[in-house]
C-alpha distance (Angstrom), angle and dihedral (degrees) to the residues before:
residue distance angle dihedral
X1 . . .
X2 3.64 . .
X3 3.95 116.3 .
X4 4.04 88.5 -114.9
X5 4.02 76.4 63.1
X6 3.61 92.2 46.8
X7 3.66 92.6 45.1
X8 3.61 82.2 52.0
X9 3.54 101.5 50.1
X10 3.87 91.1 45.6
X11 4.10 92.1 54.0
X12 4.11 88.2 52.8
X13 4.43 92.2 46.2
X14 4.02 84.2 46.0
X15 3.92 82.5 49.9
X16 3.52 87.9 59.8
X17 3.81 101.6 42.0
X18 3.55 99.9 32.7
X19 3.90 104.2 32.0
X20 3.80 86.2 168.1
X21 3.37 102.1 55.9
X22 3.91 108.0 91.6
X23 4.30 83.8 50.0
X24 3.80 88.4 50.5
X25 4.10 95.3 47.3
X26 4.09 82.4 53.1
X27 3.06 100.3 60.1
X28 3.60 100.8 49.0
X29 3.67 98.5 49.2
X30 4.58 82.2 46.8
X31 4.35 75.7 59.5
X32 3.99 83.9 47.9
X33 3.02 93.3 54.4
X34 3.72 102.8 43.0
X35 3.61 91.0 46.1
X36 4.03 99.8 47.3
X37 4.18 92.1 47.6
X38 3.94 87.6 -153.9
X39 3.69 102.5 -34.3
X40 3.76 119.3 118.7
X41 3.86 109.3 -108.0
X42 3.46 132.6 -134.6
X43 4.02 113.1 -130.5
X44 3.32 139.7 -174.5
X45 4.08 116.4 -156.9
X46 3.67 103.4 -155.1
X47 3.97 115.6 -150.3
X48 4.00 85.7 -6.2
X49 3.55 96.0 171.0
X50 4.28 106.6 -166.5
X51 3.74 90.1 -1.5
X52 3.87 104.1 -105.7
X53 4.05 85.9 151.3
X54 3.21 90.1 54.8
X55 3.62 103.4 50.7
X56 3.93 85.2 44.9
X57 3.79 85.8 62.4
X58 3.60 98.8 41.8
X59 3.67 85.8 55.4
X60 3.66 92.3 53.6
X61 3.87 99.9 28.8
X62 4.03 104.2 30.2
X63 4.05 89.7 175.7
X64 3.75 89.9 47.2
X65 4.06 120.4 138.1
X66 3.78 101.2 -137.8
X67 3.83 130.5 174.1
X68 4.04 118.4 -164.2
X69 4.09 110.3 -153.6
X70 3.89 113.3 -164.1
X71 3.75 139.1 151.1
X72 4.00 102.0 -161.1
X73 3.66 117.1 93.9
X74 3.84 94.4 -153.8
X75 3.92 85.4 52.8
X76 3.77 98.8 46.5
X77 3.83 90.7 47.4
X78 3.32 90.5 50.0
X79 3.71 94.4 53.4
X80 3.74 96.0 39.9
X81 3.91 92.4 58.2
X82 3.91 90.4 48.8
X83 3.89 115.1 29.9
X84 3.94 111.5 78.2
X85 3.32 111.0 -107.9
X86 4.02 98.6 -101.7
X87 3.73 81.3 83.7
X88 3.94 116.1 90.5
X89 3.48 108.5 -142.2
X90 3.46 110.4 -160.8
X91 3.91 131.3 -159.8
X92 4.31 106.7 -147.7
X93 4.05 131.9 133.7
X94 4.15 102.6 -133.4
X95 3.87 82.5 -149.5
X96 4.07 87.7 74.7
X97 3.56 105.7 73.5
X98 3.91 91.0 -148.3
X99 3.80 91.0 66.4
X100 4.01 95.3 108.5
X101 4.03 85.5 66.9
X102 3.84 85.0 73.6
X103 3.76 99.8 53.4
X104 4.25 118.4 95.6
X105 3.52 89.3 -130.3
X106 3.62 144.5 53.3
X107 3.90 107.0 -158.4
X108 3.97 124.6 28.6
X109 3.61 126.8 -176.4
X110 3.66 97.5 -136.8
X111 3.86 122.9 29.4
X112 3.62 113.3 -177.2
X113 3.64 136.3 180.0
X114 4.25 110.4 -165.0
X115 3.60 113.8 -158.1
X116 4.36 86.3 -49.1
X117 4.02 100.8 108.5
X118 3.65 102.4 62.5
X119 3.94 92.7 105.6
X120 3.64 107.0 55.6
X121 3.78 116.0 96.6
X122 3.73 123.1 -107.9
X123 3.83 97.3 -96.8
X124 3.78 90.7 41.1
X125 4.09 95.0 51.8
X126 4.19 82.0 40.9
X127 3.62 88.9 63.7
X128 4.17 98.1 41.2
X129 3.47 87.8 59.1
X130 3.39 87.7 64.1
X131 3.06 93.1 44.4
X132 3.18 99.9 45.8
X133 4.40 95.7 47.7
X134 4.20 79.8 57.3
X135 3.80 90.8 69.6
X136 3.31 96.3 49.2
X137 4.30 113.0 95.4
X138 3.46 113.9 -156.3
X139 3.54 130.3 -53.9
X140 3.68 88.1 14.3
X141 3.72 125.9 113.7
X142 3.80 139.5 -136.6
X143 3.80 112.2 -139.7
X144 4.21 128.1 -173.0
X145 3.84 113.6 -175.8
X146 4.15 119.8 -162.4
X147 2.95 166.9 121.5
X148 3.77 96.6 -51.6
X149 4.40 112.0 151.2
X150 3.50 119.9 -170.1
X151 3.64 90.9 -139.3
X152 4.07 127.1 42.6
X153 3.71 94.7 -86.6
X154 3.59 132.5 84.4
X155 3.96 112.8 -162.6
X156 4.26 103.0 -143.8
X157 3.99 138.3 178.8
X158 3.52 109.0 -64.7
X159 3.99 102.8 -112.4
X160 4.10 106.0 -111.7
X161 4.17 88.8 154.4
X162 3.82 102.4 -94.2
X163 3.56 96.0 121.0
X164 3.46 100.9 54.8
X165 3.85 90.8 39.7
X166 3.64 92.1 56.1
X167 3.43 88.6 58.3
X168 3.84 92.7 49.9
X169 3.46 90.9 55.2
X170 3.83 95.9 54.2
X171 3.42 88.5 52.2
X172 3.55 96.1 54.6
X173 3.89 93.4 50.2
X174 3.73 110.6 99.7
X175 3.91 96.4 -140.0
X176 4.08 96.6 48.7
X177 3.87 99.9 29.5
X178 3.28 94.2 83.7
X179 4.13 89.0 58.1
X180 4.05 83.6 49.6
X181 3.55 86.8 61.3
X182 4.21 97.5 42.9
X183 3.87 81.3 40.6
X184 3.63 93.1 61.4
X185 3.57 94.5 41.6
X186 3.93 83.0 58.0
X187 3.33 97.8 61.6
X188 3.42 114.5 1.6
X189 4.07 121.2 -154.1
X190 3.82 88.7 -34.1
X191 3.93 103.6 122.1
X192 3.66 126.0 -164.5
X193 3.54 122.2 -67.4
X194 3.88 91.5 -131.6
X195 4.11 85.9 -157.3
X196 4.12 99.1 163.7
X197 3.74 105.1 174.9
X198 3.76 111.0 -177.2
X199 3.90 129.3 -94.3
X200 3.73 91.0 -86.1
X201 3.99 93.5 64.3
X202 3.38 88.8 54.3
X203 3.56 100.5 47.2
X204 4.06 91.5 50.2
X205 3.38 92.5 52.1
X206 4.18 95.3 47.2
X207 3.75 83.7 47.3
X208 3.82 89.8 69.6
X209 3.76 103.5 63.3
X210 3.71 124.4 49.5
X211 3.53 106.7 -74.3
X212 4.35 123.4 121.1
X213 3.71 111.4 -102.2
X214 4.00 111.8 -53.4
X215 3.66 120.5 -130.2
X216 3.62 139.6 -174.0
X217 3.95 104.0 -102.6
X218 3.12 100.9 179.6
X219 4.26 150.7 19.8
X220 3.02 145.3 -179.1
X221 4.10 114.6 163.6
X222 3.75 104.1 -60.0
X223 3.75 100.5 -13.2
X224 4.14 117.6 82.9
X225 3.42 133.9 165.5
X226 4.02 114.0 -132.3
X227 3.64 114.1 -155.5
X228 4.14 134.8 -175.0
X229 3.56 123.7 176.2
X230 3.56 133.0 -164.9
X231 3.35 127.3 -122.0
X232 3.77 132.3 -87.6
């Protein structure tokens, strides 16, 4: 397959796992929008993955400045085969805390995590935010949409295979094995963490750093999108 056909068939598993997702990415860019009154906006896609964000705002915002963050090789190749190249893709773990050195800019108007933070620990995902709320300029907003239930419980995908056959797949193509095998080096067998603490973790913990008052955006059953914005 190509990587637009891997992009492809990424967008439809992510369909399956994350049916929320495309709802939750259109809303943030309608806060874009809103926020930017015409200008072109400056965004920073935190743990994008292949870049569907940022093709969203391209789409929207064809003279926007937009920086893609990621750790995963297969991920980053995918997106740097199939985002233009007015997109910066950049290579950093979020678990370092020095990984805002590596980014082109220093304040964003929009910085926006999509369904990519779940597996950081508390303390870890404490600190991002702050993080995070320091690369916003003013008037922007930071923005993290998740998994986040209001009760213990988080309803997923049933599992028929298709994740882990994905993955076989990729590493059986001959241009994105070889970032199976660099991926796995990465991080080993560790798996995610899947830790989804409702909206009112996340709220608490944007409270803390200098940010307006956060609000839930956005919900639909046990994913939200948690937003703070800084003022004008």
């Amino acid at each position: 397959m190509t990587t637009g056909d891997w992009n492809d068939s990424w967008e439809r598993l992510m369909a399956r796992y994350q049916p929320g997702r495309e709802q939750a990415i259109e809303r943030v860019i309608d806060l874009i929008a809103a926020r930017c009154d015409g200008r072109a906006p400056r965004v920073l896609d935190v743990g994008g993955g292949t870049g569907t964000l940022c093709s969203r705002l391209l789409a929207r915002f064809p003279e926007a400045e937009v920086t893609l963050v990621d750790l995963d090789p297969v991920m980053l190749a995918i997106a740097g085969a199939s985002l233009p190249s007015s997109v910066e893709v950049v290579r950093a773990d979020l678990r370092d805390p020095g990984w805002t050195g590596l980014l082109p800019h220093s304040g964003y108007d929009a910085v926006l995590a999509i369904m990519a933070l779940h597996y950081l620990p508390p303390d870890r995902l404490t600190a991002l935010y702050a993080e995070l709320a320091g690369l916003v300029r003013a008037g922007g907003f930071v923005a993290n949409v998740d998994d986040m239930p209001e009760t213990e419980a988080v309803a997923s995908a049933s599992d028929d295979g298709s994740w882990d056959a994905w993955w076989d797949q990729v590493a059986a193509d001959p241009v994105l094995g070889p970032a199976v095998v660099e991926r796995a080096r990465l991080f080993g067998d560790s798996s995610s963490a899947e830790w989804h603490p409702p909206a009112a973790w996340h709220l608490r913990a944007l409270k803390a750093w200098p940010v307006g008052e956060p609000a839930v955006a956005w919900r639909d059953g046990a994913q939200a999108a948690v937003v703070a914005f800084r003022p004008r």
